[in-house]
C-alpha positions in Angstrom: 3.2 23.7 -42.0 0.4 24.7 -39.9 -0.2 25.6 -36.6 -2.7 26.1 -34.4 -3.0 27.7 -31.2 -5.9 27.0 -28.7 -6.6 29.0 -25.1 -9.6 28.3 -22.9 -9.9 30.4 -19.7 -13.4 29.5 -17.6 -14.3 32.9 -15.4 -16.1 31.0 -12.6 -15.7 27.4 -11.4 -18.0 26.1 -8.5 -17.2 22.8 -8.2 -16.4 20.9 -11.3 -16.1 17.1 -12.0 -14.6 16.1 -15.2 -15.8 18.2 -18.1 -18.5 17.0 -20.3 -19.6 16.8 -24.2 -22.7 17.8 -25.2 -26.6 15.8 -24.5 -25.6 13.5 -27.3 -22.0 12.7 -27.1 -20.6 10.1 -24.0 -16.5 10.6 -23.9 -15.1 13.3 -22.6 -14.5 16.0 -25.2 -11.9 17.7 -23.9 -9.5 14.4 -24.1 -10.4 14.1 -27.4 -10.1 16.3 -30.9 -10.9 14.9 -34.4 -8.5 13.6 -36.4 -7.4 16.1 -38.7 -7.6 16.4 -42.5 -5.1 14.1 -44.5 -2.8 16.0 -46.9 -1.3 13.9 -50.2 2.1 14.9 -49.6 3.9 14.8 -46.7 2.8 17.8 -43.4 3.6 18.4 -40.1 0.6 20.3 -38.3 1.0 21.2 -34.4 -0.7 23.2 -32.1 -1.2 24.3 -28.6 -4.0 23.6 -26.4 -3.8 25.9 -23.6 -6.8 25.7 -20.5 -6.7 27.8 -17.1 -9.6 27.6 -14.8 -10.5 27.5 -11.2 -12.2 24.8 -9.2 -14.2 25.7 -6.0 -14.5 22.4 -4.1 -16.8 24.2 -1.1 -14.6 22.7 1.6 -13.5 24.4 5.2 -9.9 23.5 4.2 -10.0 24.0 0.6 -11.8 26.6 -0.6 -10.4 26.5 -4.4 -8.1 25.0 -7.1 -5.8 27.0 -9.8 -5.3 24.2 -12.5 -3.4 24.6 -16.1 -3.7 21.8 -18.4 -1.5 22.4 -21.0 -1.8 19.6 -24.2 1.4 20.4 -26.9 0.9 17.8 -30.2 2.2 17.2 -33.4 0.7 15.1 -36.6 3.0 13.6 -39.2 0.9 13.4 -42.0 3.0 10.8 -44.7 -0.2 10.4 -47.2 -3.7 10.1 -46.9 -4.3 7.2 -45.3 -1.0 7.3 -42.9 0.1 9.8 -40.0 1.8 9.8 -36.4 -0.1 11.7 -33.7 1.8 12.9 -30.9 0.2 14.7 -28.1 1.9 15.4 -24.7 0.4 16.8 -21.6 1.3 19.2 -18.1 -1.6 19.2 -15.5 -0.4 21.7 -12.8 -2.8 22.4 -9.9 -2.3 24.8 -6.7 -5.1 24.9 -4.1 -4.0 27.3 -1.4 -4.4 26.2 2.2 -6.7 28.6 4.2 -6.2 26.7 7.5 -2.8 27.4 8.9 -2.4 24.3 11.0 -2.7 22.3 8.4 1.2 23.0 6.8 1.3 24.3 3.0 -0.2 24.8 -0.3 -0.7 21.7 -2.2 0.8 21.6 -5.5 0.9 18.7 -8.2 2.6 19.0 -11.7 2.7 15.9 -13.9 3.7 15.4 -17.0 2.8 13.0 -19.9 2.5 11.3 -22.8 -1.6 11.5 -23.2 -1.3 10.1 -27.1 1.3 9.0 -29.3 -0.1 6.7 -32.5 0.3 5.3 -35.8 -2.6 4.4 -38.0 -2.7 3.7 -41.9 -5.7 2.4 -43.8 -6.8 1.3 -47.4 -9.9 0.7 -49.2 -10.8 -2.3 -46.5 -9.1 -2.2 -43.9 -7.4 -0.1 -41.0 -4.6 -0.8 -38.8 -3.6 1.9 -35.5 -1.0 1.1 -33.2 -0.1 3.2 -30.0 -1.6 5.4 -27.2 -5.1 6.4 -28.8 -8.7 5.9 -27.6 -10.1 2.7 -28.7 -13.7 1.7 -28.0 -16.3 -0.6 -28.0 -20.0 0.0 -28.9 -21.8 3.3 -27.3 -19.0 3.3 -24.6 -20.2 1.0 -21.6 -17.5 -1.5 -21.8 -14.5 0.3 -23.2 -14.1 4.3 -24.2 -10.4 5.1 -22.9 -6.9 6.3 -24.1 -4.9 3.2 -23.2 -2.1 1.8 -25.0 -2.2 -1.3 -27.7 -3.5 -2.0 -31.1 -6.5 -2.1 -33.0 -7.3 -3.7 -36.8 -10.3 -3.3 -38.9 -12.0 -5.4 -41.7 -14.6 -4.6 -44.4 -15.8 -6.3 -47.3 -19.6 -5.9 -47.9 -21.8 -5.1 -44.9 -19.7 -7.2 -42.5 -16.6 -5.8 -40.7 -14.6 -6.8 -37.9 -12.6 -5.3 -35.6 -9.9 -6.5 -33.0 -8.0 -4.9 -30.4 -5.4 -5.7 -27.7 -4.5 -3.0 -24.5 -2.3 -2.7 -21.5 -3.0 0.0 -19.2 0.4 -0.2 -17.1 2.6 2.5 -18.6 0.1 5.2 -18.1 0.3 7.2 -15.3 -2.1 6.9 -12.3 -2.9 10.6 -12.6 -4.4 10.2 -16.1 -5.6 6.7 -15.7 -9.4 6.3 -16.1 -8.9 2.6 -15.6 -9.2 2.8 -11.7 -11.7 1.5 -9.9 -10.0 -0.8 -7.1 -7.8 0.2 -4.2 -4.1 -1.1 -5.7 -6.0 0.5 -8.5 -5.8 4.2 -6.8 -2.4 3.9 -5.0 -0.7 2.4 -7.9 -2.4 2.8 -11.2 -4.1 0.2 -12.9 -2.2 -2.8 -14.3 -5.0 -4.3 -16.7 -4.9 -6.8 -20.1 -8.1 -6.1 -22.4 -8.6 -8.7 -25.4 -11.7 -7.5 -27.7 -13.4 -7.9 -30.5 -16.8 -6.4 -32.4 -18.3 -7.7 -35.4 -20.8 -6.0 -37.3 -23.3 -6.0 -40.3 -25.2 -3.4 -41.9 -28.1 -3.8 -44.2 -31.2 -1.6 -46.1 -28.2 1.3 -45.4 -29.9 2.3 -42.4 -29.5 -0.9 -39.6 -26.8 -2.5 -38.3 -26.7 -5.3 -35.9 -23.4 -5.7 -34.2 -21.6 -8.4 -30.9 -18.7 -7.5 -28.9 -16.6 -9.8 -26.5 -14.6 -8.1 -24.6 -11.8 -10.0 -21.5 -10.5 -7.6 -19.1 -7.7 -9.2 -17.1 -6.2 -7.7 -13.9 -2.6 -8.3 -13.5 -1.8 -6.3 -9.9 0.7 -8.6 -8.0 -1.6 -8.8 -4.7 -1.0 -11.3 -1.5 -3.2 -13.0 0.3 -4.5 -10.5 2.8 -5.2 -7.5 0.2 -6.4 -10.1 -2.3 -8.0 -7.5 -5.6 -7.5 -9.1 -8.8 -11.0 -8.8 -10.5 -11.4 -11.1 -14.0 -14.0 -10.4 -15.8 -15.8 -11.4 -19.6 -18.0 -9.1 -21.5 -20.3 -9.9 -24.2 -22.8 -7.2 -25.6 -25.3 -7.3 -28.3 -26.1 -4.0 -30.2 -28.8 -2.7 -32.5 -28.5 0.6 -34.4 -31.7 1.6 -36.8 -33.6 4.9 -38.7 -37.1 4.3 -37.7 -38.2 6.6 -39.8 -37.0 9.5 -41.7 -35.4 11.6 -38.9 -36.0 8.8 -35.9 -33.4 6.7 -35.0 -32.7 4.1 -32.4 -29.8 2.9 -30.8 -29.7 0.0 -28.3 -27.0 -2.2 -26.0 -27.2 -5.3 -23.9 -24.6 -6.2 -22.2 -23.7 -9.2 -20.2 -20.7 -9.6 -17.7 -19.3 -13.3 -16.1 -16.0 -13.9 -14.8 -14.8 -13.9 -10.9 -14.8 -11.4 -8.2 -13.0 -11.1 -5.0 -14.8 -12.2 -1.3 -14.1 -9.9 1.6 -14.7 -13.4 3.7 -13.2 -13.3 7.2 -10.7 -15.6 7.8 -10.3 -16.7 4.2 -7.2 -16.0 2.2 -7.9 -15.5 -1.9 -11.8 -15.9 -1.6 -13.8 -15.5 -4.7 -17.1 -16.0 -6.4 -18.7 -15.7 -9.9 -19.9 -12.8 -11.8 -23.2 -13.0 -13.1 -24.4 -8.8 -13.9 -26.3 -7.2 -16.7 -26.1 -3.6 -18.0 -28.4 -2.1 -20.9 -29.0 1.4 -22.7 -31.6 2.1 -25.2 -31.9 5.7 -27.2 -34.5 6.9 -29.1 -33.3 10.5 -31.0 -35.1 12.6 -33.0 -33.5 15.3 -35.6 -37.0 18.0 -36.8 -34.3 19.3 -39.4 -35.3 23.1 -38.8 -33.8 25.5 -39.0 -33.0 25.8 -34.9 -31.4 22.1 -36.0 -33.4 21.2 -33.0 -32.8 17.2 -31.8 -34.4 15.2 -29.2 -33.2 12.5 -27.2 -35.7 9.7 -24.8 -32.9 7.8 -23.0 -33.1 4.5 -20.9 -29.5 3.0 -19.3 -29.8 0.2 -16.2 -26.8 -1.8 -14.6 -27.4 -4.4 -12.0 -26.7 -4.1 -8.6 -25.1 -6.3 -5.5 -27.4 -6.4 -2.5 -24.1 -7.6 -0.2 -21.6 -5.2 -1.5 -19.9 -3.4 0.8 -18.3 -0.8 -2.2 -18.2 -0.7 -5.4 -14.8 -0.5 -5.9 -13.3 -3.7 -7.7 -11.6 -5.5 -4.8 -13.4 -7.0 -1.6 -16.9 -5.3 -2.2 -18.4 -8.4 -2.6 -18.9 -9.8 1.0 -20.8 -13.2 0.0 -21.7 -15.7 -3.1 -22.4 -14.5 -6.3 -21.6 -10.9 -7.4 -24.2 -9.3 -9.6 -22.7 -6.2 -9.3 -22.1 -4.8 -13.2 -18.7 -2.7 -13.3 -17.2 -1.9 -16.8 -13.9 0.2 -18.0 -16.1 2.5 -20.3 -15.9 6.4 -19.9 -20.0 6.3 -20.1 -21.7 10.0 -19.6 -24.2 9.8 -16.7 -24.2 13.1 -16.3 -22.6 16.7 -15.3 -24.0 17.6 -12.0 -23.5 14.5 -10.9 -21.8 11.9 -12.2 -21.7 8.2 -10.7 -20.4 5.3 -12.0 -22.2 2.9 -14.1 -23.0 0.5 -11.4 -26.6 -0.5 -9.4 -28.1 2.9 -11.2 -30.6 3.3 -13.5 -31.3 6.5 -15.1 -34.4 8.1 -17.1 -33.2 10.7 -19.5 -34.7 13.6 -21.9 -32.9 16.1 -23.7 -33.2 18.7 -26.5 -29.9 20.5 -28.3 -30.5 23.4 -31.1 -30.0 27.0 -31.6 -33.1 28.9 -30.4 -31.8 32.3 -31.1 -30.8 31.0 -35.3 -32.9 34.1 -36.2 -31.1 36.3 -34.4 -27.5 37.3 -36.4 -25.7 37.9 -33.4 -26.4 34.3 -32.0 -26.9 32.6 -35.6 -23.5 30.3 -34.7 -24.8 29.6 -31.0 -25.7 26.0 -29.7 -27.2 24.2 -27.2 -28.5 21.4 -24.7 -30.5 20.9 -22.2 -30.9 17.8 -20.4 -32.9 16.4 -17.3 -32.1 13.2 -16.3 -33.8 10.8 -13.0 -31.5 8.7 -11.5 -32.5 5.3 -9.3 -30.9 2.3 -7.6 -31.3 -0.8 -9.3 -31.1 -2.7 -6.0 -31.8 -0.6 -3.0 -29.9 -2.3 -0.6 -26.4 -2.5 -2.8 -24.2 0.4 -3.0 -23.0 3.3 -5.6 -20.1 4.7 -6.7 -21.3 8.0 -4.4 -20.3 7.3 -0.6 -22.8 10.0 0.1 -25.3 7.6 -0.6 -26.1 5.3 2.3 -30.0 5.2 2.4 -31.5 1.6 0.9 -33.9 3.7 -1.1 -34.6 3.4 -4.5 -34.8 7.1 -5.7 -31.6 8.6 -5.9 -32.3 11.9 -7.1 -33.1 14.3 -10.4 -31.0 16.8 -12.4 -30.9 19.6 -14.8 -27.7 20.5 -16.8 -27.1 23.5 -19.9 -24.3 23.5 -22.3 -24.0 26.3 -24.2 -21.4 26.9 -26.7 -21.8 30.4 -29.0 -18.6 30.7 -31.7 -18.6 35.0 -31.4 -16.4 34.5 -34.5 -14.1 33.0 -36.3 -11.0 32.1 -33.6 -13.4 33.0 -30.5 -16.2 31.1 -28.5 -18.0 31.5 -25.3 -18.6 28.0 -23.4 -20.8 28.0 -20.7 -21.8 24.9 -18.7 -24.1 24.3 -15.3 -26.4 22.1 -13.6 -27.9 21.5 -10.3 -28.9 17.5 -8.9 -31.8 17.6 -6.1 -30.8 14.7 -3.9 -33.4 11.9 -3.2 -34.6 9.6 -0.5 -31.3 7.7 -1.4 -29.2 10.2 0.1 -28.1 10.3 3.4 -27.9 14.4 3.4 -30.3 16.7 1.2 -27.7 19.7 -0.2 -28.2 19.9 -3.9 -25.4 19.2 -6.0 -24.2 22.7 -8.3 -21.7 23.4 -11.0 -21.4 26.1 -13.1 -18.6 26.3 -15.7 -17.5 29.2 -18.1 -15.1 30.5 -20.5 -13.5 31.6 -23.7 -11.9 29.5 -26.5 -9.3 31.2 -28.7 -8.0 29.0 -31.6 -5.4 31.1 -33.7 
């Protein structure tokens, strides 16, 4: 048996949204470790994941947060192509209250199950059923923990994949699913039917098409009517340019219905017709700095007539052309909007600049600046603070450094600062700084 023991305690929290991965990775990393190494004979290896920090939200009410995020798991190992995973999660936050009219500390505690899985695989295929991430492409359409199924196919250069999820049993606390207002006071209740099929050739492309039906299944009535159906398909293109250049490119294309916030009309809708695309050119110089480079283009569509972009009445007239996807896509650290009616530009290089230096030879990291724009000036974002129809939203800078001082110890530290654009209705830049230790015994 093994076990492992992991503690991360930031110093000094600013403001912080949800934690990022480095310039080149688009889930959220801490939600997510790699699987680990499959023993022959039957193991059990557990661990402790252990995370204290403080979050300073700047407000006259709520100066700061004291949050715990404690993850306990356990993987059966029965051979090696077959284990269990079984992770289970406490999120405790206390934010003191500094004004005294305002009654007492807020405290929230919630417990539970963040994975629980089985997966087993042979020479072609694999099968995983349970609470796991599944995803779909570079991440746009799907990139979540959600429960269901998954199966996957090869023979040759072609393989399939298929998977089913339900997002009902997960609490509303943990669910990244939500983006309409039943959404947020209940939780999401959402069906999602996929499918990706792929085919690599000359070992260095690979063309692949996903469909992907996301089916909302909230019980609404007439007068808080939110059920948003929607169809995915997407067209992908992954390719080595050249010796160190590669390319990586989406296209995706949403249909289905939307809800009409029409006065005087019960159970309004009209048709989705949006578009969303990202395109990456990286480059790895295979130094000894491992220095990479990343030219980044992503787009979705906008509604000029949305009143929101939340999922329910937004859409105030005809066709919605609005692009809103279930995806955990990075758009940033500093700030962080949805995909939806944005467009951003961004360039980014990740290495170890101090390799020649022993103390620092196992230190990395990434720096990123990214310009963000409206598609349509006149629709609306994901950031209320938004209200200008300009096109230029704004521009930021984010670090990630992560330096392993040995073995069982690391030093993360993560910041970034967004200027604000004409977009904006206020000009306060947007700063976060993040750090801490790791300890993994």
């Amino acid at each position: 048996m093994v076990k492992k023991l992991g503690i991360s305690l930031p110093l000094i929290v600013l403001f912080i949204m949800i934690l990022v991965s480095p310039a080149f990775t688009e889930e959220d990393s801490f939600l997510k470790e790699e699987e680990p190494a499959l023993a022959e004979d039957f193991t059990v290896d557990w661990g402790l994941l252990f995370d204290v920090y403080i979050l300073d939200s700047n407000s006259t009410t709520e100066n700061f947060s004291v949050i715990n995020d404690t993850r306990l798991y356990f993987n059966f190992i029965f051979s090696e192509d077959t284990f269990l995973f079984i992770r289970g999660r406490n999120y405790f936050q206390w934010t003191p209250n500094t004004s005294p009219t305002l009654g007492r500390d807020k405290v929230e505690n919630v417990i539970d199950l963040e994975q629980a899985f089985f997966q087993t695989q042979g020479k072609n295929v694999r099968f995983a059923i349970g609470r796991k991430y599944y995803r779909l492409g570079l991440g746009i359409l799907f990139n979540n923990i959600a429960d269901g199924s998954s199966i996957l196919f090869k023979t040759g250069g072609w393989s399939v994949e298929v998977l089913a999820n339900y997002t009902g049993f997960i609490k509303k606390d943990f669910d990244t699913f939500k983006q309409s207002i039943n959404d947020f006071n209940n939780g999401s209740d959402r069906l999602f039917f996929g499918a990706k099929t792929s085919y690599s050739f000359e070992s260095n492309q690979t063309f692949y098409i996903s469909l992907l039906h996301q089916r909302d299944l909230q019980k609404t009535s007439a007068l808080n009517f939110d059920e948003y159906q929607s169809f995915y398909a997407l067209l992908g293109w992954e390719n080595e340019l050249a010796k160190g250049f590669y390319f990586m490119g989406e296209f995706i294309y949403e249909f289905g219905s939307s809800p009409i916030a029409t006065t005087g009309v019960s159970n309004a809708t009209g048709t989705i017709s949006a578009y969303a695309l990202d395109m990456r050119f990286r480059y790895y110089a295979g130094t000894k700095a491992r220095l990479a480079f990343l030219l980044q283009y992503a787009r979705a569509s906008g509604d000029s007539d949305r009143t929101n972009s939340t999922l329910g009445r937004g859409n105030t007239s005809g066709k919605d052309t609005g692009f809103k996807a279930f995806g955990q896509y990075y758009t940033g650290f500093s700030f962080r909007p949805l995909f939806s009616n944005i467009q951003m530009i961004r360039f980014a290089a990740d290495g170890n600049p101090l390799f020649f230096w022993n103390t620092f030879k196992r230190f990395y990291g990434s720096l990123q600046y990214t310009a963000y724009m409206k598609t349509n000036k006149n629709g609306v974002t994901s950031d209320i603070d938004i209200t200008n129809d300009k096109l230029f939203i704004g521009q930021s800078i984010d670090f990630f450094g992560n330096w392993r001082i040995a073995s069982d110890l690391s030093y993360i530290f993560k910041m970034g600062i967004m200027f604000k654009g004409s977009a904006f209705g206020t000009s306060t830049p947007i700063g976060l700084i993040f750090t801490g230790f790791q300890l993994q015994l």
